[in-house]
Residue, then its C-alpha position, 0 to 999 in steps of 0.5 A: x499536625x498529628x492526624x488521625x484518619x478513621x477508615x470503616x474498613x479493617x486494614x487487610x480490607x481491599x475496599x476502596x475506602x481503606x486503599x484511600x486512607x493509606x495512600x492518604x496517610x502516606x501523603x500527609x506524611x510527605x507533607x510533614x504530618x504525623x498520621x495514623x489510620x485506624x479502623x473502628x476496632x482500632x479506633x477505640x484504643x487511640x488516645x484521641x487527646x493526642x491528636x489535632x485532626x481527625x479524617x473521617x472517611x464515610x460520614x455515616x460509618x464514621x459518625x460515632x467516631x466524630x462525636x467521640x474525637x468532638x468531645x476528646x479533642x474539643x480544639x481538634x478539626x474535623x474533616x469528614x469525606x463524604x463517599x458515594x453512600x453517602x452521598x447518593x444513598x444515605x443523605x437523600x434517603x429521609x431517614x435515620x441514616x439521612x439525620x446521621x449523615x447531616x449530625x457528622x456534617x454540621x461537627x465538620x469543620x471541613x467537608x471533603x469531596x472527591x468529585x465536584x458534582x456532589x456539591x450540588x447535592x449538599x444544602x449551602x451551609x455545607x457547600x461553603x465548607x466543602x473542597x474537592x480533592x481528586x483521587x490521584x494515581x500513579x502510571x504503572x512501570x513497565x506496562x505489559x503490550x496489548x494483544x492485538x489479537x483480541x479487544x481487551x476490555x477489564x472491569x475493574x471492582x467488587x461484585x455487589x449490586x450498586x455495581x451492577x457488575x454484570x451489565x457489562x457480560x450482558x452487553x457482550x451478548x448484544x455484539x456482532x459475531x466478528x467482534x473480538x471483545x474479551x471482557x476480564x473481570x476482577x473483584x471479590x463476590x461479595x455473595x454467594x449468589x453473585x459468586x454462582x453467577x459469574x462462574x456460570x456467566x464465565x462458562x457460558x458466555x466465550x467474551x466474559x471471564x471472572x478472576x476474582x480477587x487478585x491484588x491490586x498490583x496484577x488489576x493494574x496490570x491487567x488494566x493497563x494491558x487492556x485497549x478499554x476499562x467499563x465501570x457499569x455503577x448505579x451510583x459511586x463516590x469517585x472510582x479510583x479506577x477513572x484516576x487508575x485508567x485515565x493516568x495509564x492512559x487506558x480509555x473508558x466507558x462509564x455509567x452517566x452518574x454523578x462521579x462520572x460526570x464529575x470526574x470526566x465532564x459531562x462531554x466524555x463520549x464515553x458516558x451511557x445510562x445506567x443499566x443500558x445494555x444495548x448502548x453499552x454494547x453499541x459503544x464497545x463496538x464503535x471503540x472496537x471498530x471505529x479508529x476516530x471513536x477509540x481516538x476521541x476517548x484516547x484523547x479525553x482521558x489524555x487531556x484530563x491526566x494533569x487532574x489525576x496527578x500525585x503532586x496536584x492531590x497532595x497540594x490540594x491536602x497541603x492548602x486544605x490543611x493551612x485553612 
């Protein structure tokens, strides 16, 4: 098939969206296919006749994209991957943005999802046309040693509310005194105010450093180096960070949100409430210190690698394609 993946993202973006649908791209071409990704901008250049498939990333974003490569590529399929905005901002929402999600939708031929859960959200016409496929990642070669001498936990993503990127820094002021927990974060701010607080946040508190924006390939260094990752989101879609961490086998403490639970089970003891501090603090303080706790997350984030796996992701994109 000649495929034509749409990503809101422009392509020196390092939004999650846009390293998708490259790492996408590269897939399907293994597989056979001929692909191209396009932002918007891009997008309108395309001669959308010469293609058999659109991917559409984010149902909203990608919406006038959908009823152009409708009425261009009538026997042309559609698949439309739903993100965490979508999901869990846009579709619930009753508005405007809401009635845009479920347009996209229903032009679908097939809905992409990349965590089961949010199946539970969709009315049952959509579920009948919805498949999970599992974000995969590959372990880094040559992963740096730990140092021992402090408990090194990375955070792992932009700095914008939904995040609630500094829960983490906060809970860091709830430790005991002995603690040798050293928080280092890495993502973009993506306001000044955001980018104000982490470096005063980085002056003020000795267990919290902001990095800023690096690339890809130093965060998974930097990832796989650390005894513990934390994503502190009030709502995600499906974190390639969870895939990242769980194939380097680097445990992980995360918000009880849908893509969590779908990506980790509703058993991982590692889950806590969204914007709760204090348990976030009382979990890194049992990982830290407590050998059958750090055990017991070590061996869920072991057991779930075959999930994660390239080969398995790119089967399930052989499969969807053949329906």
């Amino acid at each position: 098939m000649k495929l034509l993946i749409f990503s809101p993202a422009a392509a020196d973006s390092t939004r999650g969206n846009r390293i998708t649908a490259v790492r996408w791209a590269k897939m399907l071409d293994e597989l056979g296919h001929v692909v191209t990704v396009v932002d918007p901008v891009e997008f309108e250049s395309v001669d959308i006749s010469d293609f058999d498939g659109l991917i559409a990333l984010h149902a909203r974003h990608a919406s006038a994209a959908i009823k152009t490569f409708t009425r261009l590529s009538p026997r042309g399929r559609i698949f439309v991957v739903l993100t965490g905005t979508d999901l869990h901002g846009d579709l619930p929402s009753q508005t405007d943005r809401s009635a845009t999600v479920i347009t996209s939708l229903e032009m679908a031929d097939r809905i992409i999802l990349l965590e089961p859960e949010g199946r539970k959200l969709l009315r049952p016409d959509f579920q009948a046309k919805a498949t999970v496929i599992y974000q995969s990642a590959t372990p880094v070669d040559h992963p740096p040693a730990k140092n021992e001498s402090e408990f090194v936990v990375t955070v792992i993503g932009h700095l914008r509310p939904v995040k609630d990127p500094f829960l983490t820094a906060d809970a860091t002021r709830l430790l005991p005194v002995n603690s040798r927990v050293k928080v280092i974060h890495f993502g973009q701010a993506l306001t000044e105010d955001m980018r104000v607080r982490a470096e005063h946040e980085t002056a003020e508190n000795s267990r919290y450093e902001w990095c800023g924006l690096v690339s890809h390939e130093q965060a998974q260094m930097q990832l796989c180096g650390s005894q513990l990752t934390v994503l502190s989101s009030k709502f995600e879609g499906a974190p390639s960070v969870i895939s990242e961490a769980v194939v380097n086998g680097v445990p992980i403490l995360a918000t009880r949100i849908a893509a969590s639970i779908g990506l980790l089970g509703e058993s991982y003891p590692g889950l806590f409430p969204v914007g709760d501090a204090r348990k976030l603090a009382e979990l890194l303080t049992r990982a830290e210190t407590e050998t059958e706790f750090y055990g017991q997350l070590k061996s869920a984030i072991d057991g779930l690698k075959p999930r994660f796996d390239p080969e398995a992701e790119k089967y399930a994109w052989k499969r969807l394609l053949l329906i």
